[in-house]
C-alpha positions in Angstrom: 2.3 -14.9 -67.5 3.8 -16.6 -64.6 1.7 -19.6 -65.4 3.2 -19.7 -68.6 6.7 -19.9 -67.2 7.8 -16.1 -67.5 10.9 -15.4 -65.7 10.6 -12.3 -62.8 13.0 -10.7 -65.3 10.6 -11.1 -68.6 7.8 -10.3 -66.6 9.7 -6.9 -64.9 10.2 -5.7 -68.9 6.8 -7.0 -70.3 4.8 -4.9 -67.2 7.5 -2.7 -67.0 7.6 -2.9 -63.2 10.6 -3.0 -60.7 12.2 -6.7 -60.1 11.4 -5.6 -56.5 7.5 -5.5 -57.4 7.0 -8.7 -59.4 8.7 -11.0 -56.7 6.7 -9.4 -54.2 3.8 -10.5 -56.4 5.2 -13.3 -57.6 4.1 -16.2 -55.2 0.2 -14.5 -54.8 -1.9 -16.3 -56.6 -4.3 -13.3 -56.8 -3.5 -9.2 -57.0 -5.1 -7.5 -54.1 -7.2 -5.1 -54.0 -5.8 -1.4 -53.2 -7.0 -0.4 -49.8 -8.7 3.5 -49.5 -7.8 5.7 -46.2 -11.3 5.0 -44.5 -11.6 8.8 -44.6 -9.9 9.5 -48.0 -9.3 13.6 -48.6 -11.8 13.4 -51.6 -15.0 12.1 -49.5 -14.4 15.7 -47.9 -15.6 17.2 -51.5 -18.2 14.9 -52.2 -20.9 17.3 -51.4 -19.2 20.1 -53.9 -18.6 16.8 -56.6 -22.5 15.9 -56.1 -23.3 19.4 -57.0 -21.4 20.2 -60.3 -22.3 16.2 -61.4 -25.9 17.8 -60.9 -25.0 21.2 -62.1 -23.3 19.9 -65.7 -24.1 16.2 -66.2 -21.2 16.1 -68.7 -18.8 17.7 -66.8 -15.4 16.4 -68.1 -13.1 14.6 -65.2 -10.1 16.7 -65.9 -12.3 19.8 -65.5 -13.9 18.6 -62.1 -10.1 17.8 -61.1 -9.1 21.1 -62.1 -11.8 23.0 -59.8 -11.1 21.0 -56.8 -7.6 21.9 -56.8 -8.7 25.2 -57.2 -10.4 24.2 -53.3 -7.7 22.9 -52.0 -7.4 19.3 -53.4 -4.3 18.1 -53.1 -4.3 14.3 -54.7 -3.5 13.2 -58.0 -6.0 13.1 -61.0 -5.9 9.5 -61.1 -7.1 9.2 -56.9 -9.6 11.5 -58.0 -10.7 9.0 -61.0 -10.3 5.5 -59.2 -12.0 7.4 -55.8 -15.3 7.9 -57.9 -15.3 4.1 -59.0 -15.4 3.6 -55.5 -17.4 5.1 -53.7 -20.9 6.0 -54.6 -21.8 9.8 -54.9 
């Protein structure tokens, strides 16, 4: 879009982003890549993940989120998600 000639203040209400966000973005010719903790909170579950993966191959996401907060999980549902992209289990 910024290639095209969008304005910081088109793209802030076609992303629907903060001006504050785009500019910091604006001048990058490429998005980087968000950084994990090196020892993230969910690699601390992995072993209980592995087992219910194994346990219930079609264990829903939202139900495995569920459970771990039951444990004492404390990030988001979408860390969870993006975590098991990640890393490999």
């Amino acid at each position: 879009m910024q290639k095209e000639g969008f304005a910081i203040r088109a793209l802030t209400r076609n992303l629907n982003m903060h001006r504050q966000t785009v500019k910091k973005y604006f001048d990058n010719e490429e998005l980087s890549r968000r950084v994990y903790k090196e020892r993230h909170i969910i690699t601390y579950h992995f072993k209980y993940i592995k087992s219910r993966m194994e346990q219930e191959p079609d264990l829903l996401l939202t139900t495995l989120w569920k459970e771990l907060k039951q444990r004492g999980y404390t990030d988001a549902y979408r860390t969870l998600s993006e975590a098991l992209l990640f890393y490999s289990i």
